[in-house]
VOFI-290710 format. One line per field, with one value per residue: y, z, x of N, C-alpha, C in turn. Coordinates in pm, 1 decimal. Example, Ala and Ser with C-alpha at 12.3 -4.5 7.8 and 13.67 -1.06 7.14 Angstrom:
n.yy [-569.0 / -225.0]
n.zz [780.0 / 708.0]
n.xx [1319.0 / 1285.0]
ca.yy [-450.0 / -106.0]
ca.zz [780.0 / 714.0]
ca.xx [1230.0 / 1367.0]
c.yy [-330.0 / 3.0]
c.zz [780.0 / 787.0]
c.xx [1320.0 / 1290.0]
END
This chain:
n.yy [-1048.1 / -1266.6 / -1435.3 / -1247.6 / -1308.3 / -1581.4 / -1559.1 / -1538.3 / -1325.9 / -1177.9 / -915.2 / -772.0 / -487.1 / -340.8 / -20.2 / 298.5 / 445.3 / 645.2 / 729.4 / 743.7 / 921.2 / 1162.1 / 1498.7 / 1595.6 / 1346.2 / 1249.1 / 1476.6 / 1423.3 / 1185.0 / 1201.2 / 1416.0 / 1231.0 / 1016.4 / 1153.4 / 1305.8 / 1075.3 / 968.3 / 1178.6 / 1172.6 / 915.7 / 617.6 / 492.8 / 466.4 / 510.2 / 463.4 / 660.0 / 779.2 / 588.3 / 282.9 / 18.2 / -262.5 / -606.4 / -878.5 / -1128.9 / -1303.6 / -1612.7 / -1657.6 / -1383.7 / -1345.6 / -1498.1 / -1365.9 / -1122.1 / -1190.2 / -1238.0 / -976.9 / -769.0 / -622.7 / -639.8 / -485.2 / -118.9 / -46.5 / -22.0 / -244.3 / -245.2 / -59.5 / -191.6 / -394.9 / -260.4 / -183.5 / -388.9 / -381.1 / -526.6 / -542.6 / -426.2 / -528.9 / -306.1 / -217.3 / -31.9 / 52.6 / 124.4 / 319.4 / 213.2 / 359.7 / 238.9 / -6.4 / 149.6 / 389.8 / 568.4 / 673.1 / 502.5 / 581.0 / 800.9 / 985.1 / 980.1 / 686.6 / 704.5]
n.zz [875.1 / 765.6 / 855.4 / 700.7 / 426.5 / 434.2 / 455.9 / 208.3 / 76.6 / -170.1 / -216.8 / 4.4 / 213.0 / 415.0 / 565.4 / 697.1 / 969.1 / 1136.7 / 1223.5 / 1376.2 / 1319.7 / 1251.5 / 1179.5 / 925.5 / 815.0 / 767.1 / 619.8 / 391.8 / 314.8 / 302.3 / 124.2 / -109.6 / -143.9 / -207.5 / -506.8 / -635.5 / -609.6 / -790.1 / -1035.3 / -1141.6 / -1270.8 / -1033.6 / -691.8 / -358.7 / -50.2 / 222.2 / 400.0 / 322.5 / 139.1 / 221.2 / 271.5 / 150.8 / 159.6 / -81.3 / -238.4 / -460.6 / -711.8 / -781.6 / -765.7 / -966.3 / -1164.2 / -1157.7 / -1205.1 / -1488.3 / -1640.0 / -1502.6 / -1489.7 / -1256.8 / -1220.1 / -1111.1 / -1057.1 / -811.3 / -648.1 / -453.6 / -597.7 / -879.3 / -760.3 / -702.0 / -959.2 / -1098.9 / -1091.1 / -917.4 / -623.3 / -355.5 / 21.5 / 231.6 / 549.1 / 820.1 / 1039.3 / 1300.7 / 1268.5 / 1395.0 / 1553.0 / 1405.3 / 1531.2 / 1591.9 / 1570.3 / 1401.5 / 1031.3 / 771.0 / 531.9 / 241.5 / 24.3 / -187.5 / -210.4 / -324.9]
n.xx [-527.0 / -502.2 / -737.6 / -953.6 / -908.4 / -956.5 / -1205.5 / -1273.7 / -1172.1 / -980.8 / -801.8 / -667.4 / -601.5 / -391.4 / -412.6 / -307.3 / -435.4 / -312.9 / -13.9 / 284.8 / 499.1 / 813.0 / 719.3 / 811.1 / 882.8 / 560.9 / 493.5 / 599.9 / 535.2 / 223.2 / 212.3 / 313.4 / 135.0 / -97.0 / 31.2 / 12.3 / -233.6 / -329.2 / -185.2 / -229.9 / -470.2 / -479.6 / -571.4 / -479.3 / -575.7 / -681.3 / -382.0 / -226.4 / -51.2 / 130.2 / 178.1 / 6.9 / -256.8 / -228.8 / -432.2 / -372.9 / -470.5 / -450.3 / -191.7 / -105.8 / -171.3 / -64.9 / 177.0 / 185.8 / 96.5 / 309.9 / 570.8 / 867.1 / 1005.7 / 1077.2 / 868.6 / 537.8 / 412.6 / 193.9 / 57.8 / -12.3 / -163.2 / -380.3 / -421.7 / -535.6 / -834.4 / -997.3 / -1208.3 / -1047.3 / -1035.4 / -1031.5 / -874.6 / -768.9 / -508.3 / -327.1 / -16.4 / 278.7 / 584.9 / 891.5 / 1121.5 / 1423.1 / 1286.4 / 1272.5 / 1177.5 / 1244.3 / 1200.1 / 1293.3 / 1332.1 / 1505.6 / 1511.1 / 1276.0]
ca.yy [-1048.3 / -1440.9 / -1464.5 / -1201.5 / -1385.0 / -1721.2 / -1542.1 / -1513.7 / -1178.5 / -1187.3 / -843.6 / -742.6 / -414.7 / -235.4 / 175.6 / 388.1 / 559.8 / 727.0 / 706.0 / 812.3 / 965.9 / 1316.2 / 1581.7 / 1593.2 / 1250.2 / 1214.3 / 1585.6 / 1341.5 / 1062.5 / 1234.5 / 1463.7 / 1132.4 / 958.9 / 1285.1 / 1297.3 / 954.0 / 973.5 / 1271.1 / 1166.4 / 767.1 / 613.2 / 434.5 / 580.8 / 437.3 / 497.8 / 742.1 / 748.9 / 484.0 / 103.6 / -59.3 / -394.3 / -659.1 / -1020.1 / -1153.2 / -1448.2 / -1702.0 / -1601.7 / -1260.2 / -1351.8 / -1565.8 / -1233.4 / -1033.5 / -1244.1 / -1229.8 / -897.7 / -659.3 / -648.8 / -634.7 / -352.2 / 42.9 / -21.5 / -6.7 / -363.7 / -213.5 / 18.5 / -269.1 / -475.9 / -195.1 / -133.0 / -482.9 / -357.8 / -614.0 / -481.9 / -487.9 / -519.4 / -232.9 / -195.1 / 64.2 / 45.3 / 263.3 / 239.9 / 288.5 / 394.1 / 135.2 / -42.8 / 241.0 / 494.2 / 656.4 / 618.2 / 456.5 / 636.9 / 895.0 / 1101.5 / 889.3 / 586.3 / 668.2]
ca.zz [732.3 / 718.4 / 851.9 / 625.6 / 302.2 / 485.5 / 450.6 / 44.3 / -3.4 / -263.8 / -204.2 / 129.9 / 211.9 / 533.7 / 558.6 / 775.5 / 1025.9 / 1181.0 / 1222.2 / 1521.4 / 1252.9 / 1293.7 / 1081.4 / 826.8 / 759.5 / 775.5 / 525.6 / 268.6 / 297.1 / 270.0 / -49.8 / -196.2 / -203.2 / -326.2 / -608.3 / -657.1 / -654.7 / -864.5 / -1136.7 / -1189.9 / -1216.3 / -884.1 / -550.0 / -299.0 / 46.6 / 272.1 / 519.2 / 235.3 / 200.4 / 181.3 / 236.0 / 153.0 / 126.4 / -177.0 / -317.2 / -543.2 / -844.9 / -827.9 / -796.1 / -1076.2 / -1259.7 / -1158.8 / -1268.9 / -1564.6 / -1619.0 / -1502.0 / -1484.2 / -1146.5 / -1185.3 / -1112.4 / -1012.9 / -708.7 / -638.4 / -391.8 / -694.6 / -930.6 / -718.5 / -741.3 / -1092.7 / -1141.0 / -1091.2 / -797.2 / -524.9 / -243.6 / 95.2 / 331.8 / 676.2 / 890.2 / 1154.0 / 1390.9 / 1223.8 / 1509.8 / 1500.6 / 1443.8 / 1681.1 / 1531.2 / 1600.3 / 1236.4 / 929.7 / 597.9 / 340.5 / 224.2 / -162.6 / -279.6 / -285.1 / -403.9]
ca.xx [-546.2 / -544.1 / -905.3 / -992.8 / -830.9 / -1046.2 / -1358.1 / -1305.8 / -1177.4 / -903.2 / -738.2 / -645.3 / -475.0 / -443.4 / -391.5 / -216.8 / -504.1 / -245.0 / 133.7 / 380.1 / 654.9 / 775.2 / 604.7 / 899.1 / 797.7 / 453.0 / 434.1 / 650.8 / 405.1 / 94.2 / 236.7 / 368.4 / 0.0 / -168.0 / 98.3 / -18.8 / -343.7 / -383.9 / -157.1 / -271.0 / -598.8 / -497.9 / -644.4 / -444.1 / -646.3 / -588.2 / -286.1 / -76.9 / -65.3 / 277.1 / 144.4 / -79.9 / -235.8 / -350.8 / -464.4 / -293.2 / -497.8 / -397.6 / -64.0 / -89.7 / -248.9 / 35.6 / 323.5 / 173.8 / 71.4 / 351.5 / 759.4 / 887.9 / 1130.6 / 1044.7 / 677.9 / 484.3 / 293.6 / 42.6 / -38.4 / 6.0 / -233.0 / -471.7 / -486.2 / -632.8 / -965.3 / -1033.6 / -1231.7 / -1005.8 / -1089.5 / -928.7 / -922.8 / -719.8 / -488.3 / -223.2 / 99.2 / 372.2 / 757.2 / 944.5 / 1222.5 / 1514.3 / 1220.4 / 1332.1 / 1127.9 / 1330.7 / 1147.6 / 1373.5 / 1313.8 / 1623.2 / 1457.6 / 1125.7]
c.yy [-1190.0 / -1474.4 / -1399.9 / -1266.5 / -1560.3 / -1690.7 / -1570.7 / -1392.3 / -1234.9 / -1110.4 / -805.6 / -642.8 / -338.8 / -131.7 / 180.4 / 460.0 / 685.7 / 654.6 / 774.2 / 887.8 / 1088.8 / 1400.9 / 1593.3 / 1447.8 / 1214.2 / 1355.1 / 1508.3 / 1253.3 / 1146.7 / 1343.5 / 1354.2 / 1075.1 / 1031.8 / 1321.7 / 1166.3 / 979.2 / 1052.2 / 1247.1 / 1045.0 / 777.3 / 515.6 / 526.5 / 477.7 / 510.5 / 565.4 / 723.3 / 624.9 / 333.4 / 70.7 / -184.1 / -477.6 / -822.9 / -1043.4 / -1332.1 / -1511.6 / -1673.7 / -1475.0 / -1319.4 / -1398.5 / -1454.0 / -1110.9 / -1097.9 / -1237.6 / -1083.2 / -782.2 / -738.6 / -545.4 / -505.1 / -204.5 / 8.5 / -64.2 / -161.1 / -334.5 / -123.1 / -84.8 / -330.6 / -404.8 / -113.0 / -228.7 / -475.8 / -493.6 / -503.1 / -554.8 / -430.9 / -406.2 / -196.5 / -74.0 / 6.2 / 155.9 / 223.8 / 317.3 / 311.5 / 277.2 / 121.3 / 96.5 / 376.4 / 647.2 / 586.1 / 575.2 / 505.4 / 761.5 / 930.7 / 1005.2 / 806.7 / 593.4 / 766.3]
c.zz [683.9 / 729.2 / 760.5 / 496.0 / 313.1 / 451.8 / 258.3 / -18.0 / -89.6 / -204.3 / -41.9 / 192.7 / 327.5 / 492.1 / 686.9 / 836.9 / 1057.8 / 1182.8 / 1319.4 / 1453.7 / 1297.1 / 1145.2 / 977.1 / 743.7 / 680.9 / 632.9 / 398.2 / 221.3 / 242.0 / 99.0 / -137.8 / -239.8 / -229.9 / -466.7 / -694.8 / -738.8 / -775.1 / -1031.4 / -1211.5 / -1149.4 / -1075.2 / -823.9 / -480.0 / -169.8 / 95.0 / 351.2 / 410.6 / 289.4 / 130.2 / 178.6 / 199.2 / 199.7 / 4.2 / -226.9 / -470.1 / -686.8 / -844.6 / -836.1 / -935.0 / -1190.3 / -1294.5 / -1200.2 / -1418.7 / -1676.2 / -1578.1 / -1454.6 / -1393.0 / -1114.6 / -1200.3 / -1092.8 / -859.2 / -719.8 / -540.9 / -572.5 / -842.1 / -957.8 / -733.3 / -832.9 / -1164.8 / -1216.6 / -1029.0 / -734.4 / -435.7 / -117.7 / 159.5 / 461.6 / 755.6 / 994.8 / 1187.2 / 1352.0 / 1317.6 / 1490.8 / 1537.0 / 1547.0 / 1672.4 / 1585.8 / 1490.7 / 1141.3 / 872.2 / 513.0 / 363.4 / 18.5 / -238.0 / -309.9 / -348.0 / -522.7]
c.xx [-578.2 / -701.0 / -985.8 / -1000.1 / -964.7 / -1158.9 / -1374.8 / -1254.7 / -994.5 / -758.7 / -757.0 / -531.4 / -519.2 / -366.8 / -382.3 / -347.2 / -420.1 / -81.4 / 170.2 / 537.4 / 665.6 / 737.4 / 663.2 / 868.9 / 682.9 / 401.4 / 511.3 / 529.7 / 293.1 / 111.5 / 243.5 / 170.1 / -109.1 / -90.4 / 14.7 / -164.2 / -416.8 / -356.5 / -176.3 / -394.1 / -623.5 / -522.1 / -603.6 / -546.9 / -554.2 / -475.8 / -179.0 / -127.0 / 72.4 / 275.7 / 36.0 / -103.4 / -295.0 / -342.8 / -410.7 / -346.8 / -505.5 / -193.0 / -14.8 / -101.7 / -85.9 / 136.5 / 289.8 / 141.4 / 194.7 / 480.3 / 763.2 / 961.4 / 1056.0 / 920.0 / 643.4 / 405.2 / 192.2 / -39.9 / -90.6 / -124.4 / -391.3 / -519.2 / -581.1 / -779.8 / -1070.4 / -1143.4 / -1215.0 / -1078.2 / -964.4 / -986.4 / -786.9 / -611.3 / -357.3 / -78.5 / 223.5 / 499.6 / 826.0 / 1090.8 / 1322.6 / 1476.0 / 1281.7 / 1293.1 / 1226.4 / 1291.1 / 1215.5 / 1327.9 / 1443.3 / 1571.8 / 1342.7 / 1175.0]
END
């Protein structure tokens, strides 16, 4: 993402091609960012983005711009109306080999 960010791009968000969760999981996730999508004018990409990089004048944008509490900052980041860069990759089970996203916290 750093070389990416080097080239000039601002926004920088990778997506989920695939995931190694089990299907109880993965049918949360994929409802959650069709909920999403359907009901804001964000469109998060497919498969979810939980992280990013961005550049110092977005940050600067966003501190200014939105209060930290109860909101999403990928969705945040992509209400701007940037055009971010996204790229893909294989998102694997982590060390635990048990997601953390649970309906309580979101």
């Amino acid at each position: 993402m750093y070389n990416i960010w080097l080239k000039g791009e601002k926004i920088i968000i990778p997506h989920r091609i695939t995931r190694d969760d089990n299907w109880k999981s993965k049918i949360f996730s994929e409802t959650y960012y069709k909920i999403m999508n359907n009901l804001t004018e964000v469109k998060f990409p497919k498969g979810g983005a939980d992280l990013f990089l961005i550049d110092r004048e977005i940050i600067d944008i966003l501190n200014k711009r939105i209060h930290p509490r109860n909101t999403s900052t990928v969705a945040e980041i992509l209400r701007l109306g940037f055009n971010p860069y996204h790229f893909g990759y294989k998102r694997p089970l982590g060390i635990n080999q048990k997601s953390r996203w649970t309906l309580k916290r979101n």
